[in-house]
N, C-alpha and C positions, 0 to 999 in steps of 0.2 A: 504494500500500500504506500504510495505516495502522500506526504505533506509537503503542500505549497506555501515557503514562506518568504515573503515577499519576491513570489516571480521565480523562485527556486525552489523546485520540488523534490524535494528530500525522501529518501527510504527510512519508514516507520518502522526502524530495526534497534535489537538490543545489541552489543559485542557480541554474543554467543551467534546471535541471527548475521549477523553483520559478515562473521566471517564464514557460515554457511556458504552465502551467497558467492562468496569470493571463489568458496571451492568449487562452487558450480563453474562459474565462470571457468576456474584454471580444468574442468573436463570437457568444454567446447572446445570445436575449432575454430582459429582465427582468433584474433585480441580484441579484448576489448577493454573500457577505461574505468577507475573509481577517481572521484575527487572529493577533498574534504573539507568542505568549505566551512570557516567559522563566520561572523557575524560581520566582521572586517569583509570581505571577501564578498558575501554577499549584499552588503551596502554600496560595494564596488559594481556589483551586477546589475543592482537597480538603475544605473547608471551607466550599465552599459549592455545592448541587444549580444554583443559579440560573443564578452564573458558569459549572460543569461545563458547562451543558447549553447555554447562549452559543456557547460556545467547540464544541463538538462541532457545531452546527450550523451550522457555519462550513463555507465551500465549499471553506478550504483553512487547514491549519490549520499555520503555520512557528516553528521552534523560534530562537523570538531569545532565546541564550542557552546558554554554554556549560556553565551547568549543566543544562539541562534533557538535553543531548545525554549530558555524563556520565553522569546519571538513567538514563539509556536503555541505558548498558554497562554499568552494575552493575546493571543489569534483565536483562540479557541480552539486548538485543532495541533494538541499538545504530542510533542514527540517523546517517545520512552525514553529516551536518553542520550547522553552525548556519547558520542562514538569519535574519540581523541585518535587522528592519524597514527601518531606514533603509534600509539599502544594498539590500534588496530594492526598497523605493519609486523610491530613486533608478535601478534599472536600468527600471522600468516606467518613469518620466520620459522616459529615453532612448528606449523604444519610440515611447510617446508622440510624443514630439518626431518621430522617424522617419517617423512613420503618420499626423501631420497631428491625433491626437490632442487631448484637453485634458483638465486636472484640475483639481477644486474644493477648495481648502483651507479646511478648519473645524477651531477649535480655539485651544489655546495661548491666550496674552495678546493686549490691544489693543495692534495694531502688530506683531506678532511673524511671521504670517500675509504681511502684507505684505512684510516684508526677508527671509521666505524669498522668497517669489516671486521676488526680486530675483534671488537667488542662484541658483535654479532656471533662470529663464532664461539667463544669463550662463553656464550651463553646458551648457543645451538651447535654442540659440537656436531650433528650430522648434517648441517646444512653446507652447500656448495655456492661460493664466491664465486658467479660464470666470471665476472667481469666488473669494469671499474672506469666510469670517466669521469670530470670534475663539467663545472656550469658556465664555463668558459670558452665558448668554440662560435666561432658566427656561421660556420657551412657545417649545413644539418646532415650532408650524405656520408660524410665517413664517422661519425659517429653512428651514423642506421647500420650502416656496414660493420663496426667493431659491434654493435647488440646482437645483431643476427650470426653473423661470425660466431657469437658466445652460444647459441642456442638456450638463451634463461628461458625457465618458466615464465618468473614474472620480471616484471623491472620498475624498479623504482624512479619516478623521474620528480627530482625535488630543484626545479627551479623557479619557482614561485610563481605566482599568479597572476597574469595571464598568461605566461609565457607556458609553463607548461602544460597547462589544458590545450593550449594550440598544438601546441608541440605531439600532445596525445591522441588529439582528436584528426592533425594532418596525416599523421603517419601511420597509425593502426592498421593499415592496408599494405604496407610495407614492411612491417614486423614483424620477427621471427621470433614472438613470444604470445603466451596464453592470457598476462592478463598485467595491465599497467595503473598502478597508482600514483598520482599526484600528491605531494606530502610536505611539500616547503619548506622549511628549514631539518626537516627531522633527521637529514644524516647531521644535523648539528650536535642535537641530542642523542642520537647511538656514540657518535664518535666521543661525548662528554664537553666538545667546547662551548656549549649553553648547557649549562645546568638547566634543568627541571625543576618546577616548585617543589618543594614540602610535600608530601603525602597529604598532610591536615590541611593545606591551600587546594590542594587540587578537590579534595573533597568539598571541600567548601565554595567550590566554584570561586577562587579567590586569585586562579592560576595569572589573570593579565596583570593583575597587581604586584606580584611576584615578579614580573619580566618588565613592568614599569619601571620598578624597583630596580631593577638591575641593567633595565637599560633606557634611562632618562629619556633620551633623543627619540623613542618609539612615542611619546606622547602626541605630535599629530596623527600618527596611524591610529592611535586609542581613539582619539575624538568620533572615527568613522561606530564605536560602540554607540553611546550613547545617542548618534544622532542616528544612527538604526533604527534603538529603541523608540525614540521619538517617532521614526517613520512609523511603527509597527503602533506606536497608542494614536496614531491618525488613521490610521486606516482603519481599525478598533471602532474608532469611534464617530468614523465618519461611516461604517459597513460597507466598506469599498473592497 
């Protein structure tokens, strides 16, 4: 089931349901794409037909982000929960690793790609590293060329938004893999050079304040939160 929030229709899934779906995906043939939009991201959408239409042609579309869920109860049309990219990635890793699997990392900085994988495996010792690029290249063919050269299952493509929902949605016709998520900074967080909130922040949906906190200069990216929320009590109350 589909929730529409503001113009971005989300899959009504829990993590356990979330990565179901994922496995289905990786038993088709042909690729196809998850993205995981938080509230940032989709304030971006309403503002723009390109990214909306990214994002909706997505094979599965997870609300990383506790406001976006909020969004969705003062919508009336409340989603079960948030479904955090990383920690979504990382339970596909564990399939991965279970299934004999493999994942290709693209994105982030030189070197950054690498010391997650580190970290990946040290925690999925049966999982396979096909492959490795960083988010640094302006001609898109020989990177297509080293993904498919690796034959991944899945690949990760964390270069942020818009760039890699394009990046997902042009080439999925040309990939030689079963199933691509979009994930944005998250080889940041496998490799450890962003800390994660607290365990007790993240429960507490407290996690942007945690990353304010830590990194001042993201305060106009925050701003696009609360004028979201703003969008979403207008529309609330206007029954638009």
């Amino acid at each position: 089931m589909k929730i529409d929030v503001m113009g971005v229709r989300f899959d009504n899934v829990t993590m356990d349901e979330a990565l179901e779906k994922a496995k289905e995906i990786l038993s088709r043939d042909g690729a196809d794409y998850v993205v995981t939009p938080n509230s940032e991201i989709v304030y971006e959408a309403m503002h723009s037909e390109e990214l909306c239409g990214l994002l909706n042609h997505a094979a599965l579309v997870l609300p990383d982000g506790a406001g976006v869920v909020l969004g969705s109860k003062i919508l009336k049309t409340p989603l079960k929960e948030k479904v955090a990219g990383v920690d979504f990635a990382d339970r596909l890793l564990g399939h991965l690793a279970q299934t004999g699997g493999s994942v290709y990392l693209l994105g982030s900085k030189p070197g950054v790609a690498e010391l997650a994988a580190e970290k990946m495996l040290a925690k999925h010792p049966g999982l396979t590293i096909a492959g490795m690029a960083d988010g640094y290249f302006k001609d898109e063919d020989p990177v297509i060329e080293k993904i498919n050269a690796a034959h991944a299952d899945v690949l990760f493509v964390c270069l942020g938004a818009p760039k890699q929902e394009r990046f997902m949605q042009e080439h999925k016709e040309k990939l030689n893999v079963r199933l691509m998520a979009g994930l944005g900074g998250s080889l940041d967080s496998f490799a450890g050079t962003v800390k994660r909130a607290p365990k007790w922040m993240i429960r507490l949906s407290l996690e942007w304040l945690y990353r304010l906190i830590k990194e001042p200069k993201r305060f106009g990216r925050m701003l696009r939160l609360p004028k979201f929320l703003w969008a979403v009590v207008c529309k609330r109350i206007g029954g638009g």
